[in-house]
C-alpha positions as CSV (number, residue, x, y, z in Angstrom):
1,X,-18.6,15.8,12.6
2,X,-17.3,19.0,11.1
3,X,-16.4,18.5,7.4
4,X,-13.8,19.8,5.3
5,X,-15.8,23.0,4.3
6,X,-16.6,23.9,7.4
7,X,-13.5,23.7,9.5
8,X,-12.0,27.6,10.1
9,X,-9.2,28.7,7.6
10,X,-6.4,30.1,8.4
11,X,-5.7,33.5,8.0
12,X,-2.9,34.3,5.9
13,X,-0.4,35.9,8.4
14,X,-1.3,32.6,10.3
15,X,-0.4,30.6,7.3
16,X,2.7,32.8,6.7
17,X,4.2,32.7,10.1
18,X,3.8,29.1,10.5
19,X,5.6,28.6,6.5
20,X,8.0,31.1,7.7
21,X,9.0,29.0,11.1
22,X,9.2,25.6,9.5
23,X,11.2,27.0,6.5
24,X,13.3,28.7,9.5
25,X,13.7,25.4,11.6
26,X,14.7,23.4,8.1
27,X,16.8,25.4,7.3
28,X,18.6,25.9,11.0
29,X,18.6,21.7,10.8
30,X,19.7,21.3,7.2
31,X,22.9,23.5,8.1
32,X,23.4,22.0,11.3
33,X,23.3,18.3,9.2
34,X,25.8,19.4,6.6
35,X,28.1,20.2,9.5
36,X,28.0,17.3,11.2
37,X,28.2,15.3,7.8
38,X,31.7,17.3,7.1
39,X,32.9,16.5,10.2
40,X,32.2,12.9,10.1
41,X,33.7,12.5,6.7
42,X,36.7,13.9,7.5
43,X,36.9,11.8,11.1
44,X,36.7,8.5,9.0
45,X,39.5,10.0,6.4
46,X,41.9,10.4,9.2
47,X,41.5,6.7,10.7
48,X,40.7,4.7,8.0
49,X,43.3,3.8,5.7
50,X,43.2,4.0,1.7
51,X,41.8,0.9,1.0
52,X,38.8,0.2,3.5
53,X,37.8,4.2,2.7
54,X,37.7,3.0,-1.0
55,X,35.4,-0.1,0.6
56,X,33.0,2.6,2.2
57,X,33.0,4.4,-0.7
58,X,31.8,1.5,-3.5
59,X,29.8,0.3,-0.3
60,X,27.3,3.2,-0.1
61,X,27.6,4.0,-3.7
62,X,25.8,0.7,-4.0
63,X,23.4,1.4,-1.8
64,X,22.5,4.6,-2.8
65,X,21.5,2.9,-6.3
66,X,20.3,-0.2,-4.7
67,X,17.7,0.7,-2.3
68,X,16.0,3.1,-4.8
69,X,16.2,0.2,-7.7
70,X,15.0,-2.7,-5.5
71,X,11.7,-0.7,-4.6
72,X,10.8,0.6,-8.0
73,X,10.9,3.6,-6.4
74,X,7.5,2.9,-5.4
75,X,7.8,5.8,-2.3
76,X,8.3,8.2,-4.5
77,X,5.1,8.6,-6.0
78,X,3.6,9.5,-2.5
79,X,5.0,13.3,-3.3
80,X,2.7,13.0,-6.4
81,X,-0.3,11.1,-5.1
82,X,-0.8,11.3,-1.3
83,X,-2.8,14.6,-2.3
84,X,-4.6,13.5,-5.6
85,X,-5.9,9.9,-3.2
86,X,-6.3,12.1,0.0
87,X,-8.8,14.3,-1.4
88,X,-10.4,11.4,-2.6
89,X,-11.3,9.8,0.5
90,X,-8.5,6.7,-0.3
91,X,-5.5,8.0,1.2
92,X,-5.3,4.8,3.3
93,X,-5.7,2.0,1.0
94,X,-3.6,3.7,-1.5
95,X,-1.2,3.7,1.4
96,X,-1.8,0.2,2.3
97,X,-1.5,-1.6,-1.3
98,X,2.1,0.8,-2.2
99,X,3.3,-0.2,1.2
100,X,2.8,-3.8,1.0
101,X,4.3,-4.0,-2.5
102,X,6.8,-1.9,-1.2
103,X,7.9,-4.1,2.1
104,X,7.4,-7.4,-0.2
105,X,9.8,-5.9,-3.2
106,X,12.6,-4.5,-0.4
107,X,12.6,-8.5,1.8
108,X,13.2,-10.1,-1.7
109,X,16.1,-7.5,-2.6
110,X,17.9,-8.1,0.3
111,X,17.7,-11.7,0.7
112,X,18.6,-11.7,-2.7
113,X,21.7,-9.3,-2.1
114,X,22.7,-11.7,0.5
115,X,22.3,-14.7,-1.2
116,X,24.9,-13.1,-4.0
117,X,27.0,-11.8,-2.1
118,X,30.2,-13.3,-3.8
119,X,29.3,-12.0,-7.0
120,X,28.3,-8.4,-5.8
121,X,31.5,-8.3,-4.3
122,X,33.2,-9.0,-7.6
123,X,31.1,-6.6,-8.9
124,X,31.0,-3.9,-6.0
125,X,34.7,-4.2,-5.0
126,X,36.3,-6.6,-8.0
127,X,37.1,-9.5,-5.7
128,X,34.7,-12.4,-4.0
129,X,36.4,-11.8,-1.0
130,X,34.5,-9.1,0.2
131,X,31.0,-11.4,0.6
132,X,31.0,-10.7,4.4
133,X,30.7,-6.8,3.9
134,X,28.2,-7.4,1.0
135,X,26.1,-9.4,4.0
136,X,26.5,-6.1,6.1
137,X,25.7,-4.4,3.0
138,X,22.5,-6.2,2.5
139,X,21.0,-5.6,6.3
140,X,21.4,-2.1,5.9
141,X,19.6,-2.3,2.6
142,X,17.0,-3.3,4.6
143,X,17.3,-0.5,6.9
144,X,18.0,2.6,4.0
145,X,14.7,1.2,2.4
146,X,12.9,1.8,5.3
147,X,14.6,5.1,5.8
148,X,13.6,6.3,2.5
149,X,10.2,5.1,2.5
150,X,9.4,7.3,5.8
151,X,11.2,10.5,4.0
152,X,9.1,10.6,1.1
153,X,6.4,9.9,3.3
154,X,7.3,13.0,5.0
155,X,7.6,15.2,1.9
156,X,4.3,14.0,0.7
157,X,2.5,15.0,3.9
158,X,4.1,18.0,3.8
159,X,5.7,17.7,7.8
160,X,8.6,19.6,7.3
161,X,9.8,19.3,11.0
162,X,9.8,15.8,11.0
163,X,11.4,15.4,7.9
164,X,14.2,17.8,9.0
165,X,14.4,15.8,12.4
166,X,14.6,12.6,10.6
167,X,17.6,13.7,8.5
168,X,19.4,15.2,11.3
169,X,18.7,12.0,13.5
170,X,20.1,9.8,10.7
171,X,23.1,12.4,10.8
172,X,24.1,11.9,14.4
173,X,23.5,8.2,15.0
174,X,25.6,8.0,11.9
175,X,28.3,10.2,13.5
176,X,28.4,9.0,16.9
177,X,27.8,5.1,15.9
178,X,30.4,5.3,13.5
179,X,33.3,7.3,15.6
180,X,32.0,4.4,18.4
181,X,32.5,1.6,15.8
182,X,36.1,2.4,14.9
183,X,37.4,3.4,17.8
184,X,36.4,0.3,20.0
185,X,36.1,-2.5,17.4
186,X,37.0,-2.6,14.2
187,X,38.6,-0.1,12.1
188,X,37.4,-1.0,8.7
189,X,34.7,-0.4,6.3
190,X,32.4,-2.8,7.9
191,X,31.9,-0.8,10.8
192,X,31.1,2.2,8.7
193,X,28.9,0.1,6.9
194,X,27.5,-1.3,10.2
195,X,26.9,2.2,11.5
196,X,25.2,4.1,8.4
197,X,22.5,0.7,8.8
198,X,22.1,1.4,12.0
199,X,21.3,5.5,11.5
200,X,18.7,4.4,9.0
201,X,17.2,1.9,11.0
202,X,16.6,4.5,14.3
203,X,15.6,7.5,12.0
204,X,13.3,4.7,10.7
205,X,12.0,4.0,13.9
206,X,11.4,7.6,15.0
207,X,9.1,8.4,11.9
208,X,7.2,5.1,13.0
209,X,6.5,6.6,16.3
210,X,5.7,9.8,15.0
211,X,3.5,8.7,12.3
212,X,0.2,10.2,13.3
213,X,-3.0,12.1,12.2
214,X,-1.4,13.4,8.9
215,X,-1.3,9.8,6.9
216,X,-5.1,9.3,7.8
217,X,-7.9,10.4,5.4
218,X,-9.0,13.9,6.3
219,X,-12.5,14.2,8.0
220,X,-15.6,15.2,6.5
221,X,-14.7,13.1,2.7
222,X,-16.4,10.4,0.9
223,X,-15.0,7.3,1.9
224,X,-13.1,5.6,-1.0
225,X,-14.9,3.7,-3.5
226,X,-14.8,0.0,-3.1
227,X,-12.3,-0.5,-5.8
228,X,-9.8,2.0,-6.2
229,X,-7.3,2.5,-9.5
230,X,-3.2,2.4,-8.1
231,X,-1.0,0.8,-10.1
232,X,-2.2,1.7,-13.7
233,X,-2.2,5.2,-12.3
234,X,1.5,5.3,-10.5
235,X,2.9,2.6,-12.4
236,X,4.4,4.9,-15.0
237,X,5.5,7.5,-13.1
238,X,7.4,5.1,-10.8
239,X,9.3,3.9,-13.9
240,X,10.4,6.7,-15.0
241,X,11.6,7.4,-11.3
242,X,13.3,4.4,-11.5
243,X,14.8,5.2,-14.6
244,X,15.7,8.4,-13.7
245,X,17.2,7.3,-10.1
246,X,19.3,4.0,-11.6
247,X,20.7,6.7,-14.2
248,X,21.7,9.2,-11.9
249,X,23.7,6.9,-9.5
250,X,25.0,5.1,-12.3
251,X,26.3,8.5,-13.6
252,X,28.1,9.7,-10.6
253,X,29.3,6.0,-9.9
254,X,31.0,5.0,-13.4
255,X,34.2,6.3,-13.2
256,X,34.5,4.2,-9.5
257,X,33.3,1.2,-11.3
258,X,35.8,2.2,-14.3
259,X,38.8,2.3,-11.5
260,X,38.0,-1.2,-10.1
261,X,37.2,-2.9,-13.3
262,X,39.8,-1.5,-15.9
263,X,42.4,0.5,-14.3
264,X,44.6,-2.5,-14.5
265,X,45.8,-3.0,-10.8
266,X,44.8,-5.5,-8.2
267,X,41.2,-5.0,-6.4
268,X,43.4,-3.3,-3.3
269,X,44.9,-1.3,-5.3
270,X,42.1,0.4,-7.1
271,X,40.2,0.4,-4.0
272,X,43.3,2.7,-2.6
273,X,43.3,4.8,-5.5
274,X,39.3,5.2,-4.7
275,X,39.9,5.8,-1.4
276,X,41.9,8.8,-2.7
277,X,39.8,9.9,-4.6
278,X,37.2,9.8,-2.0
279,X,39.3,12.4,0.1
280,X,39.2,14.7,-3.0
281,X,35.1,14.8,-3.2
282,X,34.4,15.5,0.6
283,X,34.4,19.1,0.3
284,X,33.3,19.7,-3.3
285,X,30.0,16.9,-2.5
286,X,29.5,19.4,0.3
287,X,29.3,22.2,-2.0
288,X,26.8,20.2,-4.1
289,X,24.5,19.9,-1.7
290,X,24.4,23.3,-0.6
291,X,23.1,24.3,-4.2
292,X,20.7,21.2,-4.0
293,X,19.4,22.0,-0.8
294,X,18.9,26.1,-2.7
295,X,17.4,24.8,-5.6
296,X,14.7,22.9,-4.1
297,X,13.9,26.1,-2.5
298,X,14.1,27.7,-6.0
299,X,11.8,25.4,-7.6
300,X,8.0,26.0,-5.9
301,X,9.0,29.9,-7.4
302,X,10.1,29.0,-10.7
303,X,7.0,26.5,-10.9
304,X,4.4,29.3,-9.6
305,X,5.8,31.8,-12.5
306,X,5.2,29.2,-15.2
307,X,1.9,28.1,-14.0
308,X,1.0,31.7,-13.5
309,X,2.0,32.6,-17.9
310,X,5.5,34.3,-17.2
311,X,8.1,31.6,-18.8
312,X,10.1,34.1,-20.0
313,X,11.0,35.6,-16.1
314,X,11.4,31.6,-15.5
315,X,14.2,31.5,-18.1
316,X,15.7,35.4,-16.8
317,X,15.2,33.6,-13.3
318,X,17.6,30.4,-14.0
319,X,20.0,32.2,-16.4
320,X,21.0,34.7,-13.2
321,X,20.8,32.3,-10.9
322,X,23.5,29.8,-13.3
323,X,25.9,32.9,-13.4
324,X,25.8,33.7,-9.2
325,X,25.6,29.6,-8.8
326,X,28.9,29.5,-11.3
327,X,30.6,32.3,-9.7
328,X,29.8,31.8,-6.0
329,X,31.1,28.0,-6.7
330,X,34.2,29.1,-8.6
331,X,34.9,31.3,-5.3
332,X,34.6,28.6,-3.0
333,X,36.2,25.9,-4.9
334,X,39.4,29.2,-4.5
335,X,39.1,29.0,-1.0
336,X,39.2,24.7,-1.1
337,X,42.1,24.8,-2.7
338,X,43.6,27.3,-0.6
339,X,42.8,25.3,2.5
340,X,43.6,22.1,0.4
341,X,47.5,22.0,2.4
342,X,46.1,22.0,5.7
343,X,43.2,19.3,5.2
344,X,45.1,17.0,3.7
345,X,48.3,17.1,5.7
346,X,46.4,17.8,8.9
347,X,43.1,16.6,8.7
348,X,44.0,13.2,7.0
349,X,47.4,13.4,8.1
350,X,49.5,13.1,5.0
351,X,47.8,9.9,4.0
352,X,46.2,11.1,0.9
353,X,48.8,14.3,-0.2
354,X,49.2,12.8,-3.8
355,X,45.1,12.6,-4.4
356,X,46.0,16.7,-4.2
357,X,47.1,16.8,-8.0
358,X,43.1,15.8,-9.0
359,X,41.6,18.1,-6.1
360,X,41.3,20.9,-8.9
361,X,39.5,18.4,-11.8
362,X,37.4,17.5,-9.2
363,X,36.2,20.6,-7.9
364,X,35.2,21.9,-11.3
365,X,33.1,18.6,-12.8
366,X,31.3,18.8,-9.1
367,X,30.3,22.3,-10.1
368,X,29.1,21.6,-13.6
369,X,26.9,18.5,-11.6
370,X,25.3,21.5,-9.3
371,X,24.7,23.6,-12.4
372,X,23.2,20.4,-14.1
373,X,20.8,20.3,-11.1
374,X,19.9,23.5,-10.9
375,X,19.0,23.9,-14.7
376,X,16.9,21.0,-13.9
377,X,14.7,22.4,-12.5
378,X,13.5,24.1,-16.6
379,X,12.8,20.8,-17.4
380,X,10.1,20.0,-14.5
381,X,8.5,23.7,-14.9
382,X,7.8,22.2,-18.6
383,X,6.9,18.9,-17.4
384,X,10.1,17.0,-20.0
385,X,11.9,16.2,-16.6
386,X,12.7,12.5,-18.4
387,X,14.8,14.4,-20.9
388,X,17.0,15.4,-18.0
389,X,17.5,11.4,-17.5
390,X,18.9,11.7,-21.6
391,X,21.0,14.1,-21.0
392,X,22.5,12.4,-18.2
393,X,22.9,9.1,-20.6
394,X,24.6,11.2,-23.5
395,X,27.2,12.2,-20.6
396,X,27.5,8.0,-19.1
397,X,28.4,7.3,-22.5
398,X,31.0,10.0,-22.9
399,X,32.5,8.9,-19.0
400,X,32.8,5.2,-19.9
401,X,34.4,5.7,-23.3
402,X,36.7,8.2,-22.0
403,X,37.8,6.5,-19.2
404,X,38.4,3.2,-21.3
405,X,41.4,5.5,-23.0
406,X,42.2,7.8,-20.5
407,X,42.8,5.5,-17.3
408,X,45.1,3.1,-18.3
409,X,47.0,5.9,-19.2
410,X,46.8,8.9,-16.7
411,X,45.5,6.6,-13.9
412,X,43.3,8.3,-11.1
413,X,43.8,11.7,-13.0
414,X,42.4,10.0,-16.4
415,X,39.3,8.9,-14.9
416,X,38.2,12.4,-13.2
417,X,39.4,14.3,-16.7
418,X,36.5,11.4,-18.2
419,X,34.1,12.7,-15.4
420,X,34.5,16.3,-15.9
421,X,34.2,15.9,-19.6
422,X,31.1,13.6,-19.1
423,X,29.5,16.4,-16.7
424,X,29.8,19.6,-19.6
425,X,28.4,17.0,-21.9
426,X,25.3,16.4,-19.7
427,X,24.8,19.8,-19.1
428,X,25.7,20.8,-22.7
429,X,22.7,18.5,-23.6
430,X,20.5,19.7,-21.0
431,X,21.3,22.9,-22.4
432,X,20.3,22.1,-26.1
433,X,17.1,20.6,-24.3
434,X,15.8,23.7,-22.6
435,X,16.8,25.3,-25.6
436,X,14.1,23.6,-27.9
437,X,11.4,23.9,-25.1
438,X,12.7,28.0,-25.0
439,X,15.1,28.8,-22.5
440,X,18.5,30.1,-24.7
441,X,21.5,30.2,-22.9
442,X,23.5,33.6,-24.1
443,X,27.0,33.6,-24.1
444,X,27.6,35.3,-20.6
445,X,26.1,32.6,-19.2
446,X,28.2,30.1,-21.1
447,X,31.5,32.3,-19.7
448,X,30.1,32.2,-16.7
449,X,29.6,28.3,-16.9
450,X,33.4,27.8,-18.3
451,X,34.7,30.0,-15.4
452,X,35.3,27.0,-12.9
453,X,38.1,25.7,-15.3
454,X,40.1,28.7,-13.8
455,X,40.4,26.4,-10.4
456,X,42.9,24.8,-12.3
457,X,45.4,26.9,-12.8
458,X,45.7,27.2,-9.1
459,X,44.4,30.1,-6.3
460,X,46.4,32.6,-7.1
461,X,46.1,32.7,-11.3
462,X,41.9,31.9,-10.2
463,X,41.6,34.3,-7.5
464,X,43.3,36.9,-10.2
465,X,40.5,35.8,-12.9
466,X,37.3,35.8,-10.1
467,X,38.6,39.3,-9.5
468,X,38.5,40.7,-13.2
469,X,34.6,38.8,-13.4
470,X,34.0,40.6,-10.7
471,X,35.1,44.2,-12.0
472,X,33.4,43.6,-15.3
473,X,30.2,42.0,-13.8
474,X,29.9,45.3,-11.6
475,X,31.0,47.8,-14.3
476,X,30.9,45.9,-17.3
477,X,27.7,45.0,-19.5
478,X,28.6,41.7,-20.9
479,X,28.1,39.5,-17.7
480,X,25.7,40.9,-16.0
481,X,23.3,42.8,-17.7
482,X,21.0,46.0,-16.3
483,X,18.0,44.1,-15.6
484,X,20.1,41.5,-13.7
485,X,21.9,44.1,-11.5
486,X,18.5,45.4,-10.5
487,X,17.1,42.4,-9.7
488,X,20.4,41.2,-7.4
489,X,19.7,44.9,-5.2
490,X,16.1,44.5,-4.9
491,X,16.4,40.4,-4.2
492,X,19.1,41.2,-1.3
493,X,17.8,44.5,-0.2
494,X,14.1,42.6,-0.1
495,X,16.3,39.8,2.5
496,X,17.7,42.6,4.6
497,X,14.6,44.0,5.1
498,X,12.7,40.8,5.8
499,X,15.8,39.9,8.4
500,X,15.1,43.0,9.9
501,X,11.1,42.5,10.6
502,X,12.2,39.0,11.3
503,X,14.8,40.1,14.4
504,X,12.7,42.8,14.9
505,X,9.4,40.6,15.4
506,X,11.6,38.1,17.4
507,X,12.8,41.1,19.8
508,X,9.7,42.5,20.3
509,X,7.9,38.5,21.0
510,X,11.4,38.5,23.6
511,X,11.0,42.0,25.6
512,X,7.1,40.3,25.8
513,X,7.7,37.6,27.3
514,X,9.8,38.8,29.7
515,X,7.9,41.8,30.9
């Protein structure tokens, strides 16, 4: 048997052509998903109605927090500790003991979600009569949980195809089953609901097939010692995951739960008004997770330049990349709103014109979220990522008490004036963290962080103000200063000419094969 020392290495154009066509195939998929995501969403805003939209939309809110919270979030130390047990010889009964916890914690969650249904509904959509969509609720619980165990499994083992292909399977099932559901039986939320289990439940059973040779204990390794040490070593990471996770969703959730619970109209009302409000967050969400999908890119750089003694080219790194993030964002938001008359009164077909008015508000707290994310990032490099989950607490508190004034007053407009002021106050704090662990914020990048508040007074007055940043960031000094203008030329003129070896590597492999 060969052993781990002895086994060839790879060279390092090898390892750099094979990084270079999973990054590639990722990144092809990643697009591809957000496409058909955009496209879905915007199919099930033109048939549903108001209310049942609002359904879908507490619906998966809850199970976004749920499936996380009813695990302990036990999958997620396998991106830590898959390595640190794999090199030990006891990948697989690490494996073995976190999965059967694991299974065990997610069967009693979703009996238990199904046993209160009536109250969850209360909770979830402010009446009891909504326990038959909390059952449905509760069998795709089961099936998210598995879904999300097998992705982090992925990540850990590092099989970024798979991954990739398990995300765009869970895309399409979701598409098709869902356009399927409403268009031959019912057209409500519980077909939604119905479908997104379903997705989860075959990406699931892909990544079961597919499970091979990567979750075994490499060759050539001790084999693991007859007792091993698990859950003193993961147990506190996993709560602070937990933590971190139930804080997050609860963030971006509140002013939902706000609407239902103290808006002051009947549960179908407020479920109409979420509905709405729904409509409004389909293309800024979208926006999100374009800088969320760039940032996790960004973060293996950042963390190599802090490992490797430059923090200061870290903080020089995330200050440009806030002011491009902040403009490029602004931009787009522009163009949202200047396509905002034909997706609402074409795509959704008039149904939702008056969720219009909050379209702006909207756009500008989901670009302060995107910023909070990216900025983020600071606080892993320094390892005080649970200050992040603080931050985010300072700005709950803020939403909640805000919307407790503001939305029986303003209505649907109150409560995402509460959510925009909750996001500056998150990243505000975030801000003032980073600060004491030495990344200082100078005032362009504050200007560039308050530019998004233009979006609201309209596209033309915006596109007028994203056209004098862009005059004084190119011959100006304040925004952008010399050292950042280089590094934008030599960062794109290093892409063009990597595109270029990239087509021109590709032509040549072409003319090849075909000879």
């Amino acid at each position: 048997m060969r052993t781990a020392e002895c086994q060839p290495e790879e060279t390092t154009a090898e390892r750099a052509e094979t990084l270079a066509d999973g990054i590639l195939i990722l990144l092809v998929l990643t697009v591809a998903q957000r496409g058909i995501g955009f496209l879905r969403a915007i199919l099930f805003c033109r048939w549903l109605d108001a209310e049942q939209l609002g359904q879908w939309d507490m619906a998966f809110s809850f199970l976004m927090i749920a499936a996380p919270l009813s695990v302990m979030a036990i999958s997620s130390s396998f991106r830590r500790y898959v390595e640190y047990y794999r090199q030990r010889g006891a990948l697989s009964p690490f494996l073995r003991r976190t999965s059967l916890a694991y299974c065990v914690l997610g069967c009693a969650s979703v009996a238990l979600v199904a046993a209160a249904s009536s109250p969850i509904s209360r909770l979830v959509f402010g009446t009891g009569a909504r326990s038959g969509l909390v059952v449905l609720m509760a069998l795709s619980l089961a099936a998210v949980i598995a879904h999300h165990y097998f992705l982090d499994l992925c990540s850990a083992l590092r099989n970024a195809r798979l991954l990739a292909a398990l995300q765009m399977a869970n895309s399409i099932v979701f598409a098709v089953a869902g356009i399927v559901l409403l268009w031959l039986w019912r057209c409500d939320a519980s077909s939604v609901v119905i479908a997104y289990g379903l997705a989860c439940a075959v990406s699931a059973g892909i990544a079961m097939l597919a499970r091979g040779p990567a979750a075994e204990d490499p060759p050539g390794l001790p084999a693991a010692p007859v007792r091993i040490s698990v859950w003193p070593r993961i147990l506190p990471f996993v709560a602070w995951i937990s933590l971190a996770n139930f804080m997050a969703g609860m963030f971006d959730v509140a002013d939902r739960y706000m609407i239902i619970h103290y808006s002051g109209a009947a549960a179908e009302g407020a479920l109409a008004q979420i509905g709405a409000y729904h409509t409004c967050r389909v293309m800024p969400l979208l926006l999100v997770s374009v800088v969320a999908m760039v940032g996790s890119i960004v973060t293996p750089h950042l963390s190599h330049d802090w490992e490797s003694g430059r923090r200061s080219q870290v903080a020089a790194r995330l200050q440009l990349l806030l002011k491009l993030f902040a403009f490029g964002l602004t931009a787009a938001s522009v163009l949202v709103l200047f396509a905002a008359p034909l997706l609402f009164s074409v795509a959704f077909k008039g149904k939702f014109d008056g969720a219009m008015a909050v379209l702006p508000w909207t756009l500008v707290y989901c670009t302060w979220f995107a910023l909070f994310g990216l900025l983020q990032n600071y606080t892993w490099c320094c390892e005080k990522a649970h200050l992040a989950t603080i931050s985010l607490f300072c700005g709950l508190v803020v939403n909640i008490g805000l919307n407790l004034v503001l939305l029986p007053r303003f209505g649907l407009l109150g409560a995402v004036l509460a959510t925009a002021a909750a996001n500056i106050t998150a990243l505000s704090a975030l801000a003032a963290v980073c600060r004491k662990w030495g990344l200082r914020l100078d005032r362009s990048c504050w200007v560039s962080v308050a530019l998004p508040v233009a979006v609201c007074l309209g596209p033309a007055l915006a596109s007028l103000v994203l056209v004098a940043v862009s005059i004084e960031a190119a011959a100006g000094k304040f925004l952008l200063n010399e050292s950042e203008k280089r590094s934008i030329f030599e960062g794109a003129g290093g892409y063009l000419n990597q595109a270029r070896r990239f087509m021109a590597a590709r032509g040549w492999q072409a003319r090849t094969i075909g000879q």
